[in-house]
N, C-alpha and C positions, 0 to 999 in steps of 0.2 A: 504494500500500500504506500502513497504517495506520504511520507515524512513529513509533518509540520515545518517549516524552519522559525526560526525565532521570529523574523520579522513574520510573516504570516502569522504566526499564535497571536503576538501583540497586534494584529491589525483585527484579528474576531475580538477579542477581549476588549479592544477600543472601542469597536461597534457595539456592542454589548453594556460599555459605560455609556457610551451617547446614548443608544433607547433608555437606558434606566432615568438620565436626564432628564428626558424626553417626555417621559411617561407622570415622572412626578410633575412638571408643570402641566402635563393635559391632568391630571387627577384635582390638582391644586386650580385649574378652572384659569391657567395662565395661558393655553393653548386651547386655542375653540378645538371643538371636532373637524372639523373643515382642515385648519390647520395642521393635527397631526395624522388627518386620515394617509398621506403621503410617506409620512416619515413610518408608521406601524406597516403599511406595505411596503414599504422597502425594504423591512424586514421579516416578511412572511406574515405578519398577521392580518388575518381578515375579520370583518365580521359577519357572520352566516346569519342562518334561520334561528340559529338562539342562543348561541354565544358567539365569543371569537375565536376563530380557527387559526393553530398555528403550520405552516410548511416548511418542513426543515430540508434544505438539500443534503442529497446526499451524490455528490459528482461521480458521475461515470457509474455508479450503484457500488461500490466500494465502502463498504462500513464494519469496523473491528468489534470484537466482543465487549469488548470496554465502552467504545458510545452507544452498542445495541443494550449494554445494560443501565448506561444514561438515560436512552428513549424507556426503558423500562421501566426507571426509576419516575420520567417523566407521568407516564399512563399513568401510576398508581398513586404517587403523591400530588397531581398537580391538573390531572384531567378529568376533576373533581368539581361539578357546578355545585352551587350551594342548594338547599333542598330546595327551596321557591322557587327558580328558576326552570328545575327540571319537573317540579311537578307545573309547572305553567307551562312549558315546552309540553310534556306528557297532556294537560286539557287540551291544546291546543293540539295533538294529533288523536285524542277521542273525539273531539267535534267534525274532522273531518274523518272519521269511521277506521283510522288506522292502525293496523296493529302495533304493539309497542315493541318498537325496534330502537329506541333509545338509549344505545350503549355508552357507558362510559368504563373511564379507565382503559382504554384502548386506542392504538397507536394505527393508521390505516398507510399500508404501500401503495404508492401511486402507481401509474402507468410510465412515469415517469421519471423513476426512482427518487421520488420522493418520499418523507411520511408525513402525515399529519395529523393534529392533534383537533378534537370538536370541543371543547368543554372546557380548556383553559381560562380559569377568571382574568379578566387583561388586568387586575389590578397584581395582579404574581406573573404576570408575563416578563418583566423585567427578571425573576428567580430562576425562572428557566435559560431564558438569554445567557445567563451566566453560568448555567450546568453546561447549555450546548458548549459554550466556548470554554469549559475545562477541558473537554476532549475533543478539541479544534472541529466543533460543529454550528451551525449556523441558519441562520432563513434568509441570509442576501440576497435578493434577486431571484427572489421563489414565488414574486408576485412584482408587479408594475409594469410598466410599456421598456420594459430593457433586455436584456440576452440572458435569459431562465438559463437553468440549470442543465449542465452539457452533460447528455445525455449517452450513451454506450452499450454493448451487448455485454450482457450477467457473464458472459463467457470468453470477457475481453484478456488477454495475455497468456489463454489455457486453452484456448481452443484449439481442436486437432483440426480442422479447417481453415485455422486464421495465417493469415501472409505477413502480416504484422502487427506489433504490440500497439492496439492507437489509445492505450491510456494515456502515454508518455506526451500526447498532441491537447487528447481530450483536457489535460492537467495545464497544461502552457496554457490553450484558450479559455479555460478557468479565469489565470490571473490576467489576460490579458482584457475578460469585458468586464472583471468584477470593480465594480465605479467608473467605469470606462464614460469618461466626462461630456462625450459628443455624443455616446448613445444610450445616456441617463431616461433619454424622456422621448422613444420611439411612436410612430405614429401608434403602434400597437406589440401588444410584445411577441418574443421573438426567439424561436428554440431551436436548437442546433443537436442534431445525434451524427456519432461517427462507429466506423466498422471496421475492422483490419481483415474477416471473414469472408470467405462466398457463401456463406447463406449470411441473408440480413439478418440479423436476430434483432437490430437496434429500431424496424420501422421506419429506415431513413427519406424512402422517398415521402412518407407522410408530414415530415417537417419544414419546417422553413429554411433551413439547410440542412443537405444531406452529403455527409463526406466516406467516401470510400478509399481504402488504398489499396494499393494496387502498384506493380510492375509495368513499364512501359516496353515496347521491344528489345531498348539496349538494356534492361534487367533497373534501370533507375526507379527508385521507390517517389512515390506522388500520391496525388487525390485525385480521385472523381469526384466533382463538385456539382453538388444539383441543389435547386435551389424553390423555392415558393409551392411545395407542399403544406397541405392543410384538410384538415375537418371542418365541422362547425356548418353553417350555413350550404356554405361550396364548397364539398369534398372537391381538392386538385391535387393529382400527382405531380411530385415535383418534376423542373425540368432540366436536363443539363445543361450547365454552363458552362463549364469545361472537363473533356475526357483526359486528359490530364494535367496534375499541376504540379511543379516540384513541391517537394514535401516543403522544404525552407521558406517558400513563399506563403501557406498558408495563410499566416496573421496580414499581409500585406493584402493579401485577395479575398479575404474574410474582410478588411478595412473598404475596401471596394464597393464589398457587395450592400454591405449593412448602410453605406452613406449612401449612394444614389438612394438605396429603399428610404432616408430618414429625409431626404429633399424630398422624392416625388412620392411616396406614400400618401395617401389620404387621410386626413387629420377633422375633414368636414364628418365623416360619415363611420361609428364605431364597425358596422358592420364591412366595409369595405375598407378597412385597414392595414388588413394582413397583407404581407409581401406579395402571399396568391393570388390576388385580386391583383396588384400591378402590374406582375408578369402575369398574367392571364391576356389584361387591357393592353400591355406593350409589348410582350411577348419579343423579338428579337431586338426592338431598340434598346428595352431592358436593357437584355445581355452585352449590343456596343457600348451601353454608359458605363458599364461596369468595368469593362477590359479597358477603355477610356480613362477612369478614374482610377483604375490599377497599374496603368504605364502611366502618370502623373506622379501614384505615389512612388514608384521604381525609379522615374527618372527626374524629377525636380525634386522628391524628397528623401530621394537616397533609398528607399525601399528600407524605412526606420524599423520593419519588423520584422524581419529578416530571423527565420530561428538559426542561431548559429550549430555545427554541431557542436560546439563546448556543452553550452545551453538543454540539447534535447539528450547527452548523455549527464549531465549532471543530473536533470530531472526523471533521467531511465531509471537512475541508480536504486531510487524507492520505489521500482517496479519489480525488483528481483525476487524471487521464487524462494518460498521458504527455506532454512535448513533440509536436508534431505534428512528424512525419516531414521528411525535405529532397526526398524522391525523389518522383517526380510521383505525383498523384492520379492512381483508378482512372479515366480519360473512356474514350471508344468505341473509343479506337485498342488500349491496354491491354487494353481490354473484348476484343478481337479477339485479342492476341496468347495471352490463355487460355485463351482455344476453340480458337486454331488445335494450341497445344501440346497442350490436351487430348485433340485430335482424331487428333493424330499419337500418343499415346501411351497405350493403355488403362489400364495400371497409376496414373497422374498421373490420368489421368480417375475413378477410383475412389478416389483419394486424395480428391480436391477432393470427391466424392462422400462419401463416409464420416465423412474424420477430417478435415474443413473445415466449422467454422458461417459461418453471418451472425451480424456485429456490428452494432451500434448506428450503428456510423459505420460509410459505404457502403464509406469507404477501407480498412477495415480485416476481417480476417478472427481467428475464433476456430480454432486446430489444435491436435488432439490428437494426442501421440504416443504409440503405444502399445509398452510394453516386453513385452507378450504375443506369446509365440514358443514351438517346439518346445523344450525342454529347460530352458524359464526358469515359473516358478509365477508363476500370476496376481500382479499386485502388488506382485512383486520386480524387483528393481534393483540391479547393482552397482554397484561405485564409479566404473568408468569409464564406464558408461552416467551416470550421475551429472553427473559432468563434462562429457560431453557436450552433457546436455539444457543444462546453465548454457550453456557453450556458445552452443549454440542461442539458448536466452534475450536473451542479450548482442547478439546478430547479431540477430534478427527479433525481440523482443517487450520491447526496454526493459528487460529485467532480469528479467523477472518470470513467476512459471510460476503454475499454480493443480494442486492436488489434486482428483482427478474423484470421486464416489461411486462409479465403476465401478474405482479402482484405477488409474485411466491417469492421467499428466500432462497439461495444457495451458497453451498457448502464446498468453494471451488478445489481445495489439496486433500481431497481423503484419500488414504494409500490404500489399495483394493484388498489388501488382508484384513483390514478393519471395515469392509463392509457388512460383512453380517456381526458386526458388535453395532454398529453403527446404527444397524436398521432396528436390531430389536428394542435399543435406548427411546429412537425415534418412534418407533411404533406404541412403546409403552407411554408417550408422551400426546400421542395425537396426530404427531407431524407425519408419518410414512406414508399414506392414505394412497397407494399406487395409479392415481389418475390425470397423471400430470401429461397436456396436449388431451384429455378428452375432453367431452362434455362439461362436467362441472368442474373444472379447473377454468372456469367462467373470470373473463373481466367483468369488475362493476364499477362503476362511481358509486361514492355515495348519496346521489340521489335529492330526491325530495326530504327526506327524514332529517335532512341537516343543511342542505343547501338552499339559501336563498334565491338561483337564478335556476331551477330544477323545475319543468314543468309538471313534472309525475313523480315516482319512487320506485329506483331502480332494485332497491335490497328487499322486500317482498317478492320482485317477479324473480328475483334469482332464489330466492328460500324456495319458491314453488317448484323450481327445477329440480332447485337440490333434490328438494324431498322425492320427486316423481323419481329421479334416475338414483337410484341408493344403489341399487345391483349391478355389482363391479364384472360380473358376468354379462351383461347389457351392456353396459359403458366399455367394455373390449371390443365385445361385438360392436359396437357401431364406430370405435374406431376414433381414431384422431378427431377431433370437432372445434373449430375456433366460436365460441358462444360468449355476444362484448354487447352490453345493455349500458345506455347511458339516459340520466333522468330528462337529456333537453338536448338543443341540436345544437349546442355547444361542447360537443362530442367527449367528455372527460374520460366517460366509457369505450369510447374507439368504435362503436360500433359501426361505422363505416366499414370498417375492416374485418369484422368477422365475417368467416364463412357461414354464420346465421347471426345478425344484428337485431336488438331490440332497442327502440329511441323512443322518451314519453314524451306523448306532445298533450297537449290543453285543449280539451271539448267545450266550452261554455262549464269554466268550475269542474269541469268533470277529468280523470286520467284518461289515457286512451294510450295504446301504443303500436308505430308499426314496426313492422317485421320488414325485412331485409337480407338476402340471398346473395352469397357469392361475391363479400369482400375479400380484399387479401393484402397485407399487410408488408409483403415480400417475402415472405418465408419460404424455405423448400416445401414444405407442408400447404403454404399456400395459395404460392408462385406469384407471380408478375401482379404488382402492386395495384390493386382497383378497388372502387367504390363496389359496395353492393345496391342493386337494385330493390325497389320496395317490392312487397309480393301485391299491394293494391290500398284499399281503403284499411284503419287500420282497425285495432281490435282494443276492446276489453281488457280490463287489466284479468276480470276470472276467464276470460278466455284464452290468454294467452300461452298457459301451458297445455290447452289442447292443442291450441294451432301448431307446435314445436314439436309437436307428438306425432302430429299431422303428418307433418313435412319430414319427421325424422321413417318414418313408418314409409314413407313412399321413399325415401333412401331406401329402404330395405327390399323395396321392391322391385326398384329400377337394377340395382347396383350388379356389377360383374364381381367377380372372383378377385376380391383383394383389393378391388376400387375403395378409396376414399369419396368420401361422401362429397368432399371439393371437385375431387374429378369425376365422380358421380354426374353432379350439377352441372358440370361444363360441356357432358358427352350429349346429356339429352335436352336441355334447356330447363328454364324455368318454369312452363307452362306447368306440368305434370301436380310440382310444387305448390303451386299456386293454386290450382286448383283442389288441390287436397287441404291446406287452409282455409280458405273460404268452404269447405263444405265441411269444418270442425267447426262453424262460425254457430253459435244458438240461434236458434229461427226466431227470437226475441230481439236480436241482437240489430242496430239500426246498422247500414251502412252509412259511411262518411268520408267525406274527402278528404285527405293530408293536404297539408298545409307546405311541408317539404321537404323535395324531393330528391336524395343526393345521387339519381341516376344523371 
């Protein structure tokens, strides 16, 4: 993991005295709300549907057992609403017929590798501030119109697929936007993921910048740079702007891109702000401003950002790979002793299948734990799961866990002798649960139940799944499944991109949700990155686990021999699908038009 260095610790701990500042004159009624609404978002705090929400980044998804038991410590002493609050939050979802899904004490992973917290009093927001920044953790730049938190695959520097390590890049563009003084105050804000992999695992064409690296003919290492991907109103795949870049120009042509977007970006209209809407409307002049304003900075300004290689191996140095283990390498006899257990035990056998990658090194395995179960929302974690996974960390992976884009933890150095110690810790704990890539290994936002901008409520329609698909015999059989619900069409949930999308939209006061077929995010799992289409008018919130049942059922029907239900979709179309939802629809049930449409 990326080493603090002194100045860095003293620049969170700084930021960390200024909020607490900050905070006693807005308490002390010296700072309107107006006034410090800017300063609490520029440090992760929001204010939601019934408290304030805190976002803590966590860069490139990179977090050690020591701030996982921080965030732990956070949940349980500090994501504490006082009783009247929560019982007014609780009337306040009995009047609108909801079930009580108000958790606290728990810490939720973003899509984003983020966490956040719902129930924090802002007046102990300043006590937190100062736990992050004991274990050089933070919320900069995890909300406002600036360059969010740089984002990366759980599988960055271990991947047996990856060409190169792009922490080492992800980490420099860290310190290069964080207060970045020209792009403090963007028309809108502004996310970046990179990959050193050929499979995406980071989602890069969905962002507003997507960097890949990559080899060029003469073996020189560089980026594919793409650019004005997004969700939200206009799902846009992003587009390229250059096939390749040297790797040293990076911060120079990341300076490029980001300033033509902060002159011509639209600043009239929240909804057409993102970079996607620019390049959409300029589509190649964009890209000449851009190469324009990047031989400007190369050649009148000396090209000031320029990574030297001093710079990108100083910063490699706290990329290196744990001590190697004492306990024996994987050879044939070992080799033996994991098939026989496998063999003897199908639940282990589906473990190692599911939630076990290949690493890079033979002796080593990637695992994920996942905290998705009947009665717990995608993404969440309490404090003693928390502890746990550190835990875990500490016994099998060095210390160190990673954030997934799907919500789950992982456990990137466990040496494969310690996998069946491994599994049956995790199993006795909750975490093993072998369904990771199916069905309920579901994305969710948190929805309506805590969101203020949430049309509907994401975490009941995923409990209704959960509960239908429990039979881990079903959930094999159907196979790999991307299933991504988000409470509004400001997509937190991704469901653009799932190979089945659920999005709550607004009937007159009423939930309502459509369904949506054949996203893909970039994955090998779920190829060439594209919006899904609606299947029609939308549904019910109690309908909505039929219709998925529908549709999953007529998978079952259509499918060849060993098809994914992605490739399923692609062979025969949508029709089949769609008409098998709509005919799960109640004959009570009105039809309605969507509002919109991210085909």
């Amino acid at each position: 993991m990326y080493a603090y260095t002194d100045f860095d610790r003293q620049f969170v701990r700084d930021r960390a005295a200024q909020y607490r500042d900050q905070l006693t004159r807005h308490l002390a009624g010296q700072l309107s709300d107006d006034a410090f609404r800017p300063l609490r978002l520029q440090n992760g705090w929001y204010v939601q549907r019934y408290a304030p929400m805190l976002r803590v980044a966590v860069p490139y998804g990179e977090v050690s057992s020591a701030q996982l038991r921080v965030l732990a410590r956070i949940a349980r002493e500090f994501d504490q609403p006082d009783v009247e609050l929560l019982a007014q939050a609780q009337r306040q979802q009995d009047a609108i017929g909801a079930a009580p899904r108000l958790v606290t004490g728990t810490a939720h992973f973003t899509t984003r590798q983020n966490v956040q917290f719902n129930w924090i009093p802002l007046a102990r927001s300043a006590e937190v501030m100062d736990l992050l920044a004991s274990v050089d953790m933070h919320g900069i730049q995890t909300s406002g119109n600036c360059i969010r938190n740089i984002t990366s695959d759980e599988r960055a520097g271990i991947a047996a697929d990856e060409l190169a390590d792009p922490r080492p890049f992800a980490e420099i563009m860290r310190q290069w936007s964080t207060l970045h003084p020209e792009f403090a105050f963007l028309p809108r804000k502004f996310k970046i993921a990179i990959t050193g992999a050929s499979e995406d695992r980071a989602a890069t064409a969905w962002h507003d910048v997507g960097l890949h690296l990559l080899r060029n003919a003469q073996g020189a290492l560089g980026f594919r740079v793409l650019a004005g991907g997004g969700m939200g109103r206009t799902p846009v795949i992003a587009s390229v702007l250059r096939e390749f870049l040297p790797w040293d120009q990076i911060l120079n042509y990341l300076e490029a891109v980001v300033r033509v977007y902060n002159l011509w970006g639209r600043r009239d209209n929240l909804y057409k702000a993102r970079i996607k809407i620019l390049i959409k409307a300029e589509g190649q002049r964009y890209i000449d401003e851009v190469e324009a304003e990047y031989q400007r900075i190369v050649d009148q300004d000396g090209a000031p950002h320029t990574i030297t290689p001093t710079e990108l191996k100083r910063v490699s140095q706290s990329f290196q790979p744990p001590a190697k283990p004492t306990h024996s390498p994987v050879d044939h006899k070992m080799q033996r002793i994991l098939e026989v257990a496998a063999h003897d035990d199908a639940e282990f056998t589906r473990w190692l299948q599911q939630n076990v990658a290949a690493h890079r090194d033979p002796h080593l395995r990637i695992v994920t734990l996942s905290f998705k179960r009947l009665g717990q929302a995608p993404g969440d974690a309490n404090a003693a799961q928390l502890d746990a996974a550190a835990e875990l960390a500490d016994a099998f992976s060095s210390g160190e866990l990673r954030v997934s884009h799907d919500q789950n933890l992982v456990l990137p150095w466990v040496p494969c002798d310690q996998l069946p110690d491994l599994w049956r810790q995790a199993r006795k704990l909750g975490l093993a649960r072998p369904h990771t890539r199916l069905l309920t290994d579901m994305i969710a936002c948190p929805g309506g139940d805590y969101c203020a901008l949430a049309n509907a409520r994401s975490l009941p329609i995923a409990a209704a799944i959960t509960e239908r698909y429990q039979d881990l015999d079903e959930l094999f059989d159907l196979g790999e499944i991307d299933l991504h619900i988000s409470g509004c069409i400001n997509s937190c949930g991704h469901h653009h991109s799932g190979h089945i999308g659920i999005l709550g939209v607004d009937k007159d006061g009423q939930e309502w949700y459509q369904i949506t077929l054949g996203g893909s995010d970039g994955s090998v799992l779920s190829g060439v990155p594209q919006a899904g289409k609606v299947v029609g008018p939308s549904f019910s919130a109690h309908e909505v686990v039929d219709v998925i049942e529908a549709v999953l059922d007529t998978y079952r029907d259509v499918r060849q021999p060993g098809e994914t239900f992605a490739n399923a979709l692609k062979r025969v179309g949508h029709e089949p699908f769609k008409r098998a939802a709509h005919a799960s629809r109640s004959p009570a049930a009105p039809l309605t038009h969507t509002e919109h449409s991210p085909a």
